[in-house]
C-alpha positions as CSV (number, residue, x, y, z in Angstrom):
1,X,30.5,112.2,66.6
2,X,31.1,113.2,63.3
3,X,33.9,110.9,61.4
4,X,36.6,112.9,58.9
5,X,36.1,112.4,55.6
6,X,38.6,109.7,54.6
7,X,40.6,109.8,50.8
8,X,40.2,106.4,50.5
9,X,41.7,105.7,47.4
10,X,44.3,108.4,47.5
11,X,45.2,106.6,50.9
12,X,45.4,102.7,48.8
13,X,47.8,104.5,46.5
14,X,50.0,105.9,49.4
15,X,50.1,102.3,50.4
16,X,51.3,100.9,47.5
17,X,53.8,103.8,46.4
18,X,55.0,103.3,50.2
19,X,55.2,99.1,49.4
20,X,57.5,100.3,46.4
21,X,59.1,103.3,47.1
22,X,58.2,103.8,43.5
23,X,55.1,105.8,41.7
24,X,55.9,103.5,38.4
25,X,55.6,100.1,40.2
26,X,53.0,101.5,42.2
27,X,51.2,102.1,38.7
28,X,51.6,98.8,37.6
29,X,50.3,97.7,40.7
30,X,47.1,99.5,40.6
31,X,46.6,99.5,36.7
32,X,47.1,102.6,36.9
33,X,49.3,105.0,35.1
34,X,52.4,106.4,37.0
35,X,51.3,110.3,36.4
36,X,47.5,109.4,38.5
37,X,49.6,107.7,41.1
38,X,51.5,111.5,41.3
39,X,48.2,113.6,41.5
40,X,46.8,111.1,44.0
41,X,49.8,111.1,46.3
42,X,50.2,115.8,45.7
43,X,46.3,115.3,46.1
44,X,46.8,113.5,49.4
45,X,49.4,115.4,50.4
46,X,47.1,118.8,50.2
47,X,44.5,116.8,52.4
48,X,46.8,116.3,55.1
49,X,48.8,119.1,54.6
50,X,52.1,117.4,55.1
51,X,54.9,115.8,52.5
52,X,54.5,111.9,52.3
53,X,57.9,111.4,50.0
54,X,60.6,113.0,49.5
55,X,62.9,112.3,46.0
56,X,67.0,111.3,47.0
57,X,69.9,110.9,44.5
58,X,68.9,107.0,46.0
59,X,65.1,107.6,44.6
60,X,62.1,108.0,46.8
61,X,62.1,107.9,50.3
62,X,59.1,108.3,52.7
63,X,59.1,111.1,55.1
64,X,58.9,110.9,59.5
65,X,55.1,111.8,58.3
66,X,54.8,109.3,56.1
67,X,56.6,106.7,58.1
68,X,54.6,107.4,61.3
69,X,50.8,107.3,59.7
70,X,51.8,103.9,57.6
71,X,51.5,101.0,60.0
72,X,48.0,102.3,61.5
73,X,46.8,102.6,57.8
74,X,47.8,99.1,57.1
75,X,46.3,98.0,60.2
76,X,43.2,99.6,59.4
77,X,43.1,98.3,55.4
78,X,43.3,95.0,57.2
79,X,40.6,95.8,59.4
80,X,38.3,96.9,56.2
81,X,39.2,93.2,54.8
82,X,38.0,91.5,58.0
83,X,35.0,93.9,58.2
84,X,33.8,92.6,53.8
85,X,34.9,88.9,55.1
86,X,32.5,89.0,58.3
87,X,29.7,90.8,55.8
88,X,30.3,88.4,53.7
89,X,30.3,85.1,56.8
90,X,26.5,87.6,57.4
91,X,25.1,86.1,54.5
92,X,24.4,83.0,55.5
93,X,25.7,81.3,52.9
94,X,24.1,78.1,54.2
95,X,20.6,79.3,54.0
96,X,18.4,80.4,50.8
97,X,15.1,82.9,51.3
98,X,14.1,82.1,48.2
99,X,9.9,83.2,46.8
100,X,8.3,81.3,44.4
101,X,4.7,80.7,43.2
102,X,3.2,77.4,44.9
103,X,2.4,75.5,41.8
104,X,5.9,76.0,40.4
105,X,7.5,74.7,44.0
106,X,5.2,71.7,44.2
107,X,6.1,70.7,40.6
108,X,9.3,71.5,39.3
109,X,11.4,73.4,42.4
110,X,11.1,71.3,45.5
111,X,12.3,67.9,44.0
112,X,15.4,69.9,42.3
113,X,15.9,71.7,45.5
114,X,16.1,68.3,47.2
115,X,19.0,67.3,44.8
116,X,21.2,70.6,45.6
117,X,20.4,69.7,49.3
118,X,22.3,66.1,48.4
119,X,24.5,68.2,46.9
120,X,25.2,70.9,49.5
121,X,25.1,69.0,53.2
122,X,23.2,71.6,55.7
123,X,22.0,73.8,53.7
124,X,18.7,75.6,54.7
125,X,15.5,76.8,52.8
126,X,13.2,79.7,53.4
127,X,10.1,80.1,51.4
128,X,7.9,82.8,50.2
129,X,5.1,82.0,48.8
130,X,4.3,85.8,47.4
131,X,6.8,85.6,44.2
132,X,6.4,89.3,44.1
133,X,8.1,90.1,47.8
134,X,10.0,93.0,48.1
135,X,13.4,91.3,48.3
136,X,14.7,93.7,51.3
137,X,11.4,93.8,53.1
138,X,11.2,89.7,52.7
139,X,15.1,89.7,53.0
140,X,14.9,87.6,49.9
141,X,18.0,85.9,48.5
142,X,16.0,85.3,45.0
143,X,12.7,84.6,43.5
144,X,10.8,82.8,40.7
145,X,8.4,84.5,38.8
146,X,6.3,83.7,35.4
147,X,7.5,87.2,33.4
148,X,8.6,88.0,29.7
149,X,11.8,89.2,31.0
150,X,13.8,90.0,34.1
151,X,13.0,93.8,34.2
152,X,15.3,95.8,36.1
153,X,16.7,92.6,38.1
154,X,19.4,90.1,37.1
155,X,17.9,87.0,36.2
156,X,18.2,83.7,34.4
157,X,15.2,82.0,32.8
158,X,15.0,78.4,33.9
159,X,13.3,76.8,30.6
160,X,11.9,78.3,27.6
161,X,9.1,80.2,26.9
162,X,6.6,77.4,26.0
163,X,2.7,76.5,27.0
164,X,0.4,73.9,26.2
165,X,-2.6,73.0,26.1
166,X,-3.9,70.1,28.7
167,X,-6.7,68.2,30.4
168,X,-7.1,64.8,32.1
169,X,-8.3,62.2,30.3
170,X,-12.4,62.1,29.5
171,X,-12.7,65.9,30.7
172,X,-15.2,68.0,29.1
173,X,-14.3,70.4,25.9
174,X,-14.4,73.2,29.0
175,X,-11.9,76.0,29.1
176,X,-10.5,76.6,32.5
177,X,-9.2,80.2,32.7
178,X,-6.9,82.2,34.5
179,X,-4.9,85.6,34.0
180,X,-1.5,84.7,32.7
181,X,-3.0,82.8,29.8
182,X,-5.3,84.2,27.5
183,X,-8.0,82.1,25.9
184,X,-8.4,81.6,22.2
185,X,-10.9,84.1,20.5
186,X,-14.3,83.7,21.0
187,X,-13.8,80.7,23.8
188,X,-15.7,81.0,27.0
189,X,-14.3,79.7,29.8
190,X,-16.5,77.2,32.6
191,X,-13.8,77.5,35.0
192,X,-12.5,80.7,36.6
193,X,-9.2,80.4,38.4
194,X,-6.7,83.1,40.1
195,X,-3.6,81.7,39.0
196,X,-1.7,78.9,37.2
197,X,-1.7,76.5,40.1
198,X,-5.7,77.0,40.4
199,X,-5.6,76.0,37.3
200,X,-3.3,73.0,37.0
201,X,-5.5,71.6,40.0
202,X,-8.5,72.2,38.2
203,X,-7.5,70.5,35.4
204,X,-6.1,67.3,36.7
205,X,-9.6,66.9,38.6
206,X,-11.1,66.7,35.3
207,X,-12.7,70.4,35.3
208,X,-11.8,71.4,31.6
209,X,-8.6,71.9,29.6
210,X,-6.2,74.6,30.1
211,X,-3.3,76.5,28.4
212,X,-0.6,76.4,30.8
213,X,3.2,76.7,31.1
214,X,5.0,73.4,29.6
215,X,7.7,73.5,32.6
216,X,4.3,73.6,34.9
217,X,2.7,70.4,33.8
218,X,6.0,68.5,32.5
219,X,5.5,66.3,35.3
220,X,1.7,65.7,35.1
221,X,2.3,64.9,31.5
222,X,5.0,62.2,32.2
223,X,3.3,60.8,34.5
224,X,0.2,60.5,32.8
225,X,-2.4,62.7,34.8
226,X,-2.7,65.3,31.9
227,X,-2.8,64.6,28.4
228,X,-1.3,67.3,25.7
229,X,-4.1,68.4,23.7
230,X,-2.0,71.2,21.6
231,X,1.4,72.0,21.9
232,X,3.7,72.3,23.5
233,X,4.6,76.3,21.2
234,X,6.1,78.8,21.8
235,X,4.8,81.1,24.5
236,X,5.3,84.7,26.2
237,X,5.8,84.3,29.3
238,X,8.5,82.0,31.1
239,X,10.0,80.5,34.7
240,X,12.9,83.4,35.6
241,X,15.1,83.3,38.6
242,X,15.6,86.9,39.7
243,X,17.2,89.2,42.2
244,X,19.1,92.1,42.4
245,X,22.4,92.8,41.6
246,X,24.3,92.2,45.2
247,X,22.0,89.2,45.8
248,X,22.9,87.8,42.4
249,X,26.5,88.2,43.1
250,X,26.3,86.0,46.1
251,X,28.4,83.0,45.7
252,X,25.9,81.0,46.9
253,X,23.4,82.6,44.2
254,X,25.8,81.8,42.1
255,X,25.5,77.7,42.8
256,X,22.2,77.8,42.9
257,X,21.6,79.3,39.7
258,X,24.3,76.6,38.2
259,X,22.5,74.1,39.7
260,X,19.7,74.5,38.6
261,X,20.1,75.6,34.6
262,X,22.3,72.6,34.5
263,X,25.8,74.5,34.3
């Protein structure tokens, strides 16, 4: 069946000129001024093709129209607020689908994400390992990936841009490569990798050296499996948390991302 097309907001200001008895209150109300409170209520009153108010030497008055159609609207803005609550309840605002590369997880996300658990009783993780999901296809709440920028998404970058250069102690003078780090001019890598976790493995075996991101290794270094041959500088490329807009307006979006930038 085909549903009438509703005047929404003309139908919000009827409300609150009906609460008031009053187009200037009304205004205030609705930060609005009292003349677009007028044309919305004439505007209204052409839709329906009835009169709403009706001015008295007493001031304004609501109509038998107006009278009869104003519980059933209240009853239904009520029902549009319990409809956005249970939307809302539908995110799950317990459980996190969150994609991130696997080298970033292992080193730097999963202990963190064990602290918010601490943090957060109950809460749930989901995890992609394809940091480049489509976020509706994956239903993704929001993902890590190594970028310049956000793009087109909101986004937070979780440390600075910065790489270094690394290898285990008593490896070879062998480059280990792989395609989000360029190698220095005229360097031939020994080592072909995929991707940045190939190539923090690689180098922690002993393979070679590697330039890599400093967030990456921070934990290898501290620990004393790598050693910092270079750096660490100031790279291109950094650790952002990203989603889109409605995801990243998700309360629960919202504590992650405090979490873990340290706010």
């Amino acid at each position: 069946m085909k549903r009438t097309h509703l005047p929404l907001n003309a139908l919000r200001v009827f409300d609150a000129a009906a609460r008031h008895l009053s187009f200037t209150r009304a205004a205030d109300e609705l930060a609005v001024t009292p003349a677009a409170v007028g044309q919305q209520i004439r505007a209204l009153e052409d839709h329906l093709g009835t009169v709403l108010f009706r001015r008295t030497s007493k001031g304004l008055e609501l109509t038998d129209e107006g009278c009869a159609g104003l519980d059933p609207l209240r009853e239904g803005f009520l029902r549009f607020e319990e409809s956005v609550q249970a939307m809302q309840a539908g995110q799950a605002n317990d459980h996190y689908a969150i994609a991130a590369p696997r080298e970033f997880y292992a080193q730097w996300l999963a202990p963190r994400l064990a602290q918010f658990r601490k943090s957060v009783p109950g809460v749930r993780f989901q995890f992609v390992a394809d940091e480049n999901a489509d976020f509706t296809e994956a239903n993704l709440d929001v993902a890590i990936r190594l970028v310049d920028g956000p793009g087109d998404l909101e986004g937070i970058e979780l440390a600075p841009a910065r790489r270094v250069v690394v290898a285990a102690t008593d490896a070879p003078d062998d480059w280990i490569d792989w395609p989000g780090a360029p190698l220095p001019d005229g360097a031939e890598a020994s080592v072909l990798t995929g991707n940045a976790g190939q190539a923090l493995s690689s180098a922690i075996a002993g393979m070679g050296k590697a330039i890599l991101p400093y967030l990456l290794v921070e934990e290898a270094l501290e620990a004393g499996r790598l050693t910092a041959l270079e750096g660490p500088d100031e790279g291109r490329r950094a650790y952002w948390m990203v989603a889109p807009l409605p995801q990243w307006r998700q309360k629960k979006v919202k504590a992650l991302v405090a979490f873990l930038s340290g706010e």
